[in-house]
C-alpha positions as CSV (number, residue, x, y, z in Angstrom):
1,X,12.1,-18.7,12.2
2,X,9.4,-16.5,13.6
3,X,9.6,-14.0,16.1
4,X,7.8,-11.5,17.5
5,X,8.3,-8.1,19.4
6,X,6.9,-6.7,22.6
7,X,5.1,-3.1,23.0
8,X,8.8,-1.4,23.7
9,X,9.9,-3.2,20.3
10,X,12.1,-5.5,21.8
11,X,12.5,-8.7,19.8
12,X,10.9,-11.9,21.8
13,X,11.8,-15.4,21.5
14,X,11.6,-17.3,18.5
15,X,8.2,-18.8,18.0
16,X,8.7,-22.0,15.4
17,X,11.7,-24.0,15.9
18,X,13.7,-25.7,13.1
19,X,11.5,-28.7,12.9
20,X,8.5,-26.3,12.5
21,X,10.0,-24.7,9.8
22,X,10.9,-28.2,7.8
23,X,7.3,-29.1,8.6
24,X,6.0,-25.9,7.1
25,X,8.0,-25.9,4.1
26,X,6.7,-29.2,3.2
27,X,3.7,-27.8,3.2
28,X,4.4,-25.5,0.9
29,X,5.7,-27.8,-1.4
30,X,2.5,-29.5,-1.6
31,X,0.3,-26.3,-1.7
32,X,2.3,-25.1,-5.1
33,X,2.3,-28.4,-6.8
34,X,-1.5,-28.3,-6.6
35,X,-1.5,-25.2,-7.7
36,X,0.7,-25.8,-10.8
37,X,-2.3,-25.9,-12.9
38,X,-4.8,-24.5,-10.7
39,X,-3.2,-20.9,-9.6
40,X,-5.0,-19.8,-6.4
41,X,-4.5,-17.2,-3.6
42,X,-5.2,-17.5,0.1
43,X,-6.5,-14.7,1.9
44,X,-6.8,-14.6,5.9
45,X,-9.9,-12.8,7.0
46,X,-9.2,-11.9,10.7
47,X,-10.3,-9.5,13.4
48,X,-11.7,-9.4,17.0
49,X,-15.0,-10.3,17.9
50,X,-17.7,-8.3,16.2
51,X,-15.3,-6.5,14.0
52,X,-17.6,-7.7,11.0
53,X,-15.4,-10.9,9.5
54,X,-18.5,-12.5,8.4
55,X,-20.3,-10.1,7.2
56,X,-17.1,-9.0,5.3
57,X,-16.2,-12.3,3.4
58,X,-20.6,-12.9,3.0
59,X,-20.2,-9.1,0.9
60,X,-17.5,-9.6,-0.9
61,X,-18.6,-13.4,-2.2
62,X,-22.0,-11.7,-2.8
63,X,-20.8,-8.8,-4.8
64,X,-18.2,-10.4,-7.0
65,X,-21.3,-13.8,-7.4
66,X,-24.0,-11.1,-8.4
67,X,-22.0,-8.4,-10.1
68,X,-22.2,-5.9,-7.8
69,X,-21.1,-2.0,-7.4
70,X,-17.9,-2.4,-7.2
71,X,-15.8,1.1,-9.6
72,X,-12.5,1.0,-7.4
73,X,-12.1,-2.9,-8.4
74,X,-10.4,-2.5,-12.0
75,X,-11.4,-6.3,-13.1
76,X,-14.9,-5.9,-12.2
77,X,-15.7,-2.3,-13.8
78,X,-13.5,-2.6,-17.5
79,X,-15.8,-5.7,-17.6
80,X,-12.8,-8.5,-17.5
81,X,-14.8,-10.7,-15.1
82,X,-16.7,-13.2,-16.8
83,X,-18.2,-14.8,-13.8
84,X,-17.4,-15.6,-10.3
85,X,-18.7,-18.8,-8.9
86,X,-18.0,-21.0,-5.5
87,X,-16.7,-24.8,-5.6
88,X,-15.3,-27.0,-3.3
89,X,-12.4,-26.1,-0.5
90,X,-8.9,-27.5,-0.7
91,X,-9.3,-28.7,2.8
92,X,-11.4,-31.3,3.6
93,X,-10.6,-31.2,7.4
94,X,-11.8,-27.3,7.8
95,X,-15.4,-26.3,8.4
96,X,-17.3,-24.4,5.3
97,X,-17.9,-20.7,5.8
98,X,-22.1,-20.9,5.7
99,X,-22.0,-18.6,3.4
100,X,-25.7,-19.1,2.0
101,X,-27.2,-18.8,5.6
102,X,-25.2,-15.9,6.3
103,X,-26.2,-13.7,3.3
104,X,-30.2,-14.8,4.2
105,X,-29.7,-13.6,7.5
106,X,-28.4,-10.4,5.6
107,X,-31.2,-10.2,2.7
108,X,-33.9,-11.9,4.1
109,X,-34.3,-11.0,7.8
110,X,-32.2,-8.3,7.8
111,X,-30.2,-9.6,10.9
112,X,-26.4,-9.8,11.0
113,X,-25.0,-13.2,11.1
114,X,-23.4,-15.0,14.0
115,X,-19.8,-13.8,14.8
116,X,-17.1,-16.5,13.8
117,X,-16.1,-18.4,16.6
118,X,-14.0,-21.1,15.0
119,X,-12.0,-21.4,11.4
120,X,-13.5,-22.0,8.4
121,X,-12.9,-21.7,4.5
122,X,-14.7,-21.0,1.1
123,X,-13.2,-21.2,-2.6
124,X,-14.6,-18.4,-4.3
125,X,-13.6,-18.9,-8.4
126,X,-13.2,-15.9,-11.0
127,X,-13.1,-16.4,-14.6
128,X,-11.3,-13.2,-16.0
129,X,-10.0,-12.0,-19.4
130,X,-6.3,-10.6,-18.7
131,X,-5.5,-6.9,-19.5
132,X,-2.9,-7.3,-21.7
133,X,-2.2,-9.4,-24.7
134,X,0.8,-10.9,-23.2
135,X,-1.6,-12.3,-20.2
136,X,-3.8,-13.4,-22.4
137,X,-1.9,-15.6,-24.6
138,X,-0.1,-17.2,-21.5
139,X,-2.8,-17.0,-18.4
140,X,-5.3,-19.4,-18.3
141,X,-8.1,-16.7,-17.2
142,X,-9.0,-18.1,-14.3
143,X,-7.9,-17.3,-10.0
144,X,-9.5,-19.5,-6.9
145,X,-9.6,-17.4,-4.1
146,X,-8.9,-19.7,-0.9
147,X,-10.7,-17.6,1.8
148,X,-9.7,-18.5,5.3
149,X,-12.2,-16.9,8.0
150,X,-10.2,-17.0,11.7
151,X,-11.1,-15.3,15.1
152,X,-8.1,-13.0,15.6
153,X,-7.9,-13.7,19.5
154,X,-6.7,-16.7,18.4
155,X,-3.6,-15.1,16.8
156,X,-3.0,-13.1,19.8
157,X,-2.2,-16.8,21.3
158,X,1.0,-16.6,18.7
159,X,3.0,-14.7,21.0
160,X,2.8,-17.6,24.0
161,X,4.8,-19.9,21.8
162,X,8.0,-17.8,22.6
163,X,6.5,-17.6,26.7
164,X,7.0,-19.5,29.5
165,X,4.3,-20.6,32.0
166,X,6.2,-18.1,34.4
167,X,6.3,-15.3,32.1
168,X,2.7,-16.0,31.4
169,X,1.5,-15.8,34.4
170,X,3.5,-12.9,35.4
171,X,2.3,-10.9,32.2
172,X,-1.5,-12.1,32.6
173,X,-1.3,-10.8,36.9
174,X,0.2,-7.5,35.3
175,X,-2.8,-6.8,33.1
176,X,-5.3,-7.6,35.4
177,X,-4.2,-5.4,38.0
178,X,-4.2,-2.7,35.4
179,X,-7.4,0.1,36.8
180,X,-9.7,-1.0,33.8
181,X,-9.4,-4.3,34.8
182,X,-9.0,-4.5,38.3
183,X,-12.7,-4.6,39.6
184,X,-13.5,-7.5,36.7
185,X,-10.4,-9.4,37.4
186,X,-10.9,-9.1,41.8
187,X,-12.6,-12.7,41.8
188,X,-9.9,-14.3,40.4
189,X,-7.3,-12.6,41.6
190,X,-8.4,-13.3,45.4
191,X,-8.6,-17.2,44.3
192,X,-5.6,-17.3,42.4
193,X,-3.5,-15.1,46.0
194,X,-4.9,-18.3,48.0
195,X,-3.4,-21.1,45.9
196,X,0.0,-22.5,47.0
197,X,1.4,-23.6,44.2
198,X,3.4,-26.8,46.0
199,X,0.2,-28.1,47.2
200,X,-0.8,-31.3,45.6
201,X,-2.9,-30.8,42.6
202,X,-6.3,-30.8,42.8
203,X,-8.5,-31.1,39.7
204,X,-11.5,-29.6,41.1
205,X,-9.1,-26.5,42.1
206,X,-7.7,-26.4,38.5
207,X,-11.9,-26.0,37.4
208,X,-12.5,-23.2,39.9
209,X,-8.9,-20.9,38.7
210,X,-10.2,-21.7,34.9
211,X,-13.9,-20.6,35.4
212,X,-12.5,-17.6,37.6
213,X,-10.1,-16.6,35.3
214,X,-12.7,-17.2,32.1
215,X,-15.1,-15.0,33.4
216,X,-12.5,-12.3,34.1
217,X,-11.9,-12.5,30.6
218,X,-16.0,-12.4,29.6
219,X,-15.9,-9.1,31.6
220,X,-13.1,-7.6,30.4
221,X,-14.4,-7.9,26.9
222,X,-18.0,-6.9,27.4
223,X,-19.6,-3.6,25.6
224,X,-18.9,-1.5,28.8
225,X,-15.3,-2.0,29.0
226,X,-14.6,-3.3,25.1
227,X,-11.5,-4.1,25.9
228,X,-8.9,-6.3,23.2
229,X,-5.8,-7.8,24.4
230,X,-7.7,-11.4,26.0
231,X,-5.4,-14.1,25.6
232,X,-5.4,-17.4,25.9
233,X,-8.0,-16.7,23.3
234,X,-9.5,-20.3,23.2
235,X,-10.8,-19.6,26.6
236,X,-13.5,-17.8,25.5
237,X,-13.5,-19.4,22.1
238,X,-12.6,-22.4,23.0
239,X,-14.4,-24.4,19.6
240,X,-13.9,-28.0,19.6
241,X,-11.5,-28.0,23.1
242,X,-14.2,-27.3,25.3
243,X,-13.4,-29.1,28.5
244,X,-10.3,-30.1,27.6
245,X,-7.3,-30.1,30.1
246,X,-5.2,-28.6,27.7
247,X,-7.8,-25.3,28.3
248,X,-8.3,-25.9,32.0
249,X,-5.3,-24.1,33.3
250,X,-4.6,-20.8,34.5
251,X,-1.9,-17.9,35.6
252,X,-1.0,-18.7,38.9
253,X,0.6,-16.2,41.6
254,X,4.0,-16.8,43.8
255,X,5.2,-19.0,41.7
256,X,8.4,-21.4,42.6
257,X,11.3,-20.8,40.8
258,X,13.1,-23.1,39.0
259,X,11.6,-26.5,38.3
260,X,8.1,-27.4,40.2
261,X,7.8,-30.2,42.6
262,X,6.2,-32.7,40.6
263,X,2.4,-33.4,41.5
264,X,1.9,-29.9,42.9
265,X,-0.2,-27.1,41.8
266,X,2.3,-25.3,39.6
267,X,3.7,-28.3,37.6
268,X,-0.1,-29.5,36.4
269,X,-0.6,-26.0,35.8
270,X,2.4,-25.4,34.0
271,X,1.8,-29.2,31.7
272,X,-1.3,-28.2,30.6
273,X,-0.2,-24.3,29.2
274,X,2.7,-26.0,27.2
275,X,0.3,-28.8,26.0
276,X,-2.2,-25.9,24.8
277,X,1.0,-24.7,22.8
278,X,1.8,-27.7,21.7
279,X,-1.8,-29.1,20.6
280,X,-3.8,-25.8,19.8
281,X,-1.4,-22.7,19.1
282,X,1.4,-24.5,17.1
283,X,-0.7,-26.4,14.7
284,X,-3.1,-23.5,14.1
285,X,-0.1,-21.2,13.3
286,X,1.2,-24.2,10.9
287,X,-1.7,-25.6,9.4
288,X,-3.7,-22.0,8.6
289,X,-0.8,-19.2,9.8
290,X,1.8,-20.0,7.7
291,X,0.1,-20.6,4.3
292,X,-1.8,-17.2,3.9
293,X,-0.5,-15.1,1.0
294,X,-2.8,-12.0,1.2
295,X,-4.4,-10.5,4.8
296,X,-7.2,-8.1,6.0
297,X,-7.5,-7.3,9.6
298,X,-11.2,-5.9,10.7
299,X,-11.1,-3.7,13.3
300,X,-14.2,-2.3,15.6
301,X,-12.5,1.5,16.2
302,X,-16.3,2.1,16.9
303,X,-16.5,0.0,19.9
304,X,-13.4,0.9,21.6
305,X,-14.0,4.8,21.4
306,X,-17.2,4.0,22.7
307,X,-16.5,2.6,25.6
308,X,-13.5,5.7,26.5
309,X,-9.5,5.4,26.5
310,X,-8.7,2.7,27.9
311,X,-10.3,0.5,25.3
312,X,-8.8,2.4,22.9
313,X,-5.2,2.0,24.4
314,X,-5.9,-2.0,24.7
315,X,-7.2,-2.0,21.3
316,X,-3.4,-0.7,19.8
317,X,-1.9,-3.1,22.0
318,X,-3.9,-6.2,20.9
319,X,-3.3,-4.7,16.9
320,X,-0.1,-4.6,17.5
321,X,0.5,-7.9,18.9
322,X,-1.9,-9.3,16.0
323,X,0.2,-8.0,12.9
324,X,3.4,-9.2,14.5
325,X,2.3,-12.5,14.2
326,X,2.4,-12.9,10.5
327,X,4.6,-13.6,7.8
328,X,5.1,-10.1,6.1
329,X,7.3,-9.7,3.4
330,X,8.3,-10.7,-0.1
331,X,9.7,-14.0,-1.6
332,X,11.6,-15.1,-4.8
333,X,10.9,-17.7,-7.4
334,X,13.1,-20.1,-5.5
335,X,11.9,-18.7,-1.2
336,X,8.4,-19.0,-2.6
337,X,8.3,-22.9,-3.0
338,X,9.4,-23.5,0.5
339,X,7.8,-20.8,2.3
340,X,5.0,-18.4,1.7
341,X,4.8,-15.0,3.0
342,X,1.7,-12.2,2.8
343,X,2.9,-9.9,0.6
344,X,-0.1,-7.4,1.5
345,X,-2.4,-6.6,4.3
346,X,-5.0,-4.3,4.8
347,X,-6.5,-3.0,8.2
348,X,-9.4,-2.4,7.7
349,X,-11.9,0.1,9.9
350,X,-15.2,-1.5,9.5
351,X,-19.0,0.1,10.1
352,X,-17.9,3.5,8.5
353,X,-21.3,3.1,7.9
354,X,-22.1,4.7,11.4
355,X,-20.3,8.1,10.4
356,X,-20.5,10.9,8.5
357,X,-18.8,10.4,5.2
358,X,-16.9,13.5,6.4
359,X,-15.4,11.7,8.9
360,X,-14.3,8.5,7.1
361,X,-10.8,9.6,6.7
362,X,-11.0,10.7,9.9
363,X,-11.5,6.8,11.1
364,X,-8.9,5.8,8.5
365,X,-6.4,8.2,10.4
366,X,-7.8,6.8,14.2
367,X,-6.7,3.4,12.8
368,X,-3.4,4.4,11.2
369,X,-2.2,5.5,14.3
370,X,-3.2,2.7,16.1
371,X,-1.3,0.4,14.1
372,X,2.0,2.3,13.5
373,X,4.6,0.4,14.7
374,X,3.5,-3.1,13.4
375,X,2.9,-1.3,9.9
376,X,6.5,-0.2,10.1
377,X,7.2,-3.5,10.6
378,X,5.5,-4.6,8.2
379,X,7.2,-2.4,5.2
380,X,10.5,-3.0,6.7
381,X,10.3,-6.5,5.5
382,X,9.0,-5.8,1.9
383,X,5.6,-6.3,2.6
384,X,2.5,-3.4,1.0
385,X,0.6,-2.1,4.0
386,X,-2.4,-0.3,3.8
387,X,-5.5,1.0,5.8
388,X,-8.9,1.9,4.9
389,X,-12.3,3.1,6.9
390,X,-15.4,1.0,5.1
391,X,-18.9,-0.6,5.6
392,X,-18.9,-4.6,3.8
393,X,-22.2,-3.9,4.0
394,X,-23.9,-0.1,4.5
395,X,-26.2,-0.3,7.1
396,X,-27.1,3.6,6.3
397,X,-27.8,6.7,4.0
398,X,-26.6,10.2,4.4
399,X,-28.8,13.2,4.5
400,X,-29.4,16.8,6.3
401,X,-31.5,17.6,8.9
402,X,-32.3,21.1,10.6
403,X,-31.2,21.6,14.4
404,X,-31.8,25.1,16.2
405,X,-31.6,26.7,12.5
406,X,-28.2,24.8,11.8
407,X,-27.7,22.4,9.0
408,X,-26.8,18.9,9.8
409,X,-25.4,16.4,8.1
410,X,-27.0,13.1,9.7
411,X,-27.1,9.1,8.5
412,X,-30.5,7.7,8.2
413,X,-31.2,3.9,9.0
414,X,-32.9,1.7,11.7
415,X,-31.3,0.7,14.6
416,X,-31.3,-2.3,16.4
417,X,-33.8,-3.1,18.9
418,X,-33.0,-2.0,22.6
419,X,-30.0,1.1,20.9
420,X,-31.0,3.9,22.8
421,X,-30.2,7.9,21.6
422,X,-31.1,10.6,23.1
423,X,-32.8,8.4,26.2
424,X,-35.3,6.8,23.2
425,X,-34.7,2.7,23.2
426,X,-35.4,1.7,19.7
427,X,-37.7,-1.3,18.5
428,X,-35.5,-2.4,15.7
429,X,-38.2,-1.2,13.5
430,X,-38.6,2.3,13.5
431,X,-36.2,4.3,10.7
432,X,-34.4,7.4,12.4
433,X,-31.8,10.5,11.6
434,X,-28.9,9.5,13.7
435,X,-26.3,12.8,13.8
436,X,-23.3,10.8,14.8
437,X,-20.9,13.8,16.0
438,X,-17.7,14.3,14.5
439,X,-14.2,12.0,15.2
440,X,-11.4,14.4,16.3
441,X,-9.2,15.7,13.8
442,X,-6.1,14.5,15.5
443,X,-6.3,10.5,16.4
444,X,-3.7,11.5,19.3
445,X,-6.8,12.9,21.5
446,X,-8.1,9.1,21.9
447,X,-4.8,8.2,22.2
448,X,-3.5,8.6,25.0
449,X,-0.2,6.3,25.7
450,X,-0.8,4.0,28.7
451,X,-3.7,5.9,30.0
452,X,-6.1,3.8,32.2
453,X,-8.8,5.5,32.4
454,X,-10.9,8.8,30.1
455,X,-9.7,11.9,31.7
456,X,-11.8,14.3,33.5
457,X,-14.1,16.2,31.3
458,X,-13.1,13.6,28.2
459,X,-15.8,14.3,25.5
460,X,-18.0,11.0,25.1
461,X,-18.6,10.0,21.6
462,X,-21.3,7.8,20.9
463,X,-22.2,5.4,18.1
464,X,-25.1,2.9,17.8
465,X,-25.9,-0.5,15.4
466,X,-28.2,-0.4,13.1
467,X,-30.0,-3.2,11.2
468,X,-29.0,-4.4,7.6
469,X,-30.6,-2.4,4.9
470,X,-33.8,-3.6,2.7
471,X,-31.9,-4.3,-0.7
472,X,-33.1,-1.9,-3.5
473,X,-34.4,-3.6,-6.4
474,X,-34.1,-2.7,-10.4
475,X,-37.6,-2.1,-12.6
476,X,-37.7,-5.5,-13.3
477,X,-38.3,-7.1,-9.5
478,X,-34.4,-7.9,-9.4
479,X,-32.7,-7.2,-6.1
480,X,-29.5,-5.4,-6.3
481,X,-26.2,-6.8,-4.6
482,X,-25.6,-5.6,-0.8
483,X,-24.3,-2.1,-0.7
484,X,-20.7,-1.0,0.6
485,X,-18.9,1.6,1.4
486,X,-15.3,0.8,0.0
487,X,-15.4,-2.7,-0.5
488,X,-14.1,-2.6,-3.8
489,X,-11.3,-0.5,-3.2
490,X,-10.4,-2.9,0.0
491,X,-10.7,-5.9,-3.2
492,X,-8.7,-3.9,-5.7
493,X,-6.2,-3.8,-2.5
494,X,-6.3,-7.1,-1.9
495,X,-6.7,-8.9,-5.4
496,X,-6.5,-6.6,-8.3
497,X,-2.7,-7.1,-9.0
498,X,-3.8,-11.1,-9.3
499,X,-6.6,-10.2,-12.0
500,X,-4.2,-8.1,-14.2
């Protein structure tokens, strides 16, 4: 069964219970008999908001369609793929990644696409020779790539399946009285100290903890504060459950112990989390979760350092929490009918496009150390782990500029309208030389363990967005596919041992 750990690395409570697991193994069964003569791999595509999903799975569908750059992905530069083409999803029931209207927002307008906000799936097909003679003779040539696009605060609901109401509540009140939350969370706080929890239940009541404790969790995780670790995360991406009761409850304070007195307060409360278990979190983990074979996590570094240490802190503790809600590890002939498990993940810094090449591995290193303990995790149960700095789509170009009769290296691009460097607020139209500054050398100076707030005298690194690039085009009028930085080392990662 499934568990999960806290931030001390102290096992929690079993999150699937037995008839979970007999549900989820049927499951299985039916995935591989479909796939008996159509082999196929899913791959989760997950991250907190703004961390670039779309613009991740829109690249790598673009690149592989239109034959893109791509030296580090072994199938695509020996030559071995024919052609890659989309068809129709599996799953009837899941929305279509909108992939055409995302890459036009890329190409055409040179906008980034909306963030995901719910799940939704694209089969991406790749006709391939095999590299060796063996393959050949016995492979039929040909891979559908099931690619599953999922907010990741929804994942970091995974970890209330082994929770009680009670421990919820406690947990949530412990957060929000943490200093970089304290002033966003002091509405709902001074409701939620008000509210006896025997008094009768009150619908209207239940509205005003929700919306409180909602916008708490808007604050928390806008640009200024950036911070991660929001759960329930349907409350602020709620999708089809909008208005639902099972998403109009809240953390309550001075709980009763023991079993509430029917009618009151803390007993509708308490219905309502366990139905949002039981109707959103367990059949997401089931129906999406538990069938992934491959995973990349996106993850904004940028935005966190931005906005100082304490975003940075909450960012390793939401990572964390993420990666111990998967599957990791390896199966057998016989384990893999009934049960799947990802057998590789990849976290993945995105917009190393707004750095110095210099400084990718720098990034890369940021992220490594945010992630340490789930990635030991991770190996420990036979899965591949790995971490990479990259840009789905490169936003920028390097060059040099001179500064005071010093030699800089800068990135050139345009940045989005209302960025501001230097007190000049761009138009979103005008190209610039950005010189970014340089990450530290050692991740461990924006990482602070359990600090709240920057220190005094903390050096304030700054990065800002830029627009999508204007595609280059060949001699012959024919635009070329959307530049990367390390996109195709991320696929080789992630698919290159299925193209063999």
């Amino acid at each position: 069964m499934l568990g999960t750990f806290n931030e001390s690395g102290t096992p929690l409570p079993s999150l699937t219970t037995l008839a979970d697991e007999a549900r989820i193994a049927l499951d299985t069964v039916a995935d591989r008999a479909s796939g008996l003569w159509s082999p196929s791999v899913r791959l989760g595509v997950t991250g907190l908001s703004r961390a670039g999903k779309t613009v991740f799975i829109s690249a790598l569908v673009h690149n592989l369609v239109h034959g893109g750059r791509l030296p580090l992905f072994e199938a695509q530069s020996s030559g071995r793929i024919a052609k890659a083409y989309l068809e129709h999803q599996p799953d009837d029931a899941v929305p279509r990644f909108q992939y055409e209207e995302h890459v036009a927002a890329l190409v055409e307008r040179r906008v980034w696409p909306a963030s995901t906000r719910a799940i939704s799936e694209l089969r991406l097909t790749v006709e391939y020779e095999s590299a060796s003679a063996w393959g050949r003779m016995f492979s039929r040539g040909r891979l559908s790539i099931d690619i599953v696009d999922y907010p990741g605060e929804w994942l970091l609901d995974l970890p209330l399946l082994g929770k009680s109401y009670e421990t919820f509540s406690r947990e949530a009140l412990e957060l929000a009285e943490l200093p970089a939350r304290k002033e966003a969370s002091g509405a709902w706080r001074a409701l939620a100290a008000g509210i006896d929890p025997d008094a009768e239940a009150d619908e209207m009541l239940a509205q005003r903890l929700f919306d409180g404790f909602r916008a708490y969790l808007a604050a928390c995780k806008d640009d200024s504060r950036a911070l991660s670790t929001l759960p329930p995360g349907r409350f602020l991406m709620p999708g089809d459950m909008e208005g639902s009761p099972a998403l109009t409850f809240a953390p309550l304070m001075r709980l009763r112990t023991g079993r509430p007195r029917p009618g009151s307060m803390q007993a509708m409360m308490e219905r309502r989390y366990e139905a949002y278990k039981t109707h959103v979190v367990k059949p997401f983990f089931r129906e999406h979760i538990a069938r992934l074979d491959r995973q990349i996590v996106l993850v904004d570094a940028m935005q966190a350092i931005n906005a100082g240490t304490a975003a940075v802190s909450d960012l390793e503790r939401a990572l964390t929490e993420i990666l111990a809600c998967f599957r990791p590890g390896r199966g057998n002939l016989l384990t893999d009918l009934v049960a799947r498990r990802i057998d590789r993940i990849l976290i993945a810094a995105t917009k190393a496009d707004h750095i110095h090449h210099e400084s990718h591995d720098r990034l890369q290193a940021i992220v490594r150390r945010l992630a340490d303990r789930a990635i030991a995790r991770a190996d420990f149960s036979g899965a591949t782990v790995d971490v990479v700095a990259m840009a789905a789509v490169r936003a920028t170009r390097e060059g040099t500029a001179r500064h005071e009769g010093e030699t800089l290296p800068v990135i050139i691009g345009t940045p989005l309208a209302g960025e501001t460097i230097d007190g000049q607020t761009f138009d979103g139209e005008t190209e610039t030389a950005v010189f970014p500054g340089d990450l530290p050398e050692n991740p461990t100076a924006l990482l602070r363990r359990n600090a709240a707030t920057p220190a005094q005298g903390e050096p304030t690194i700054r990065f800002v967005r830029f627009r999508p690039p204007k595609l280059e085009r060949t001699a012959e009028g024919v635009s070329l596919s959307l530049p990367h930085i390390r996109l195709d080392r991320a696929l080789q990662f992630l698919l290159g041992d299925q193209l063999a």
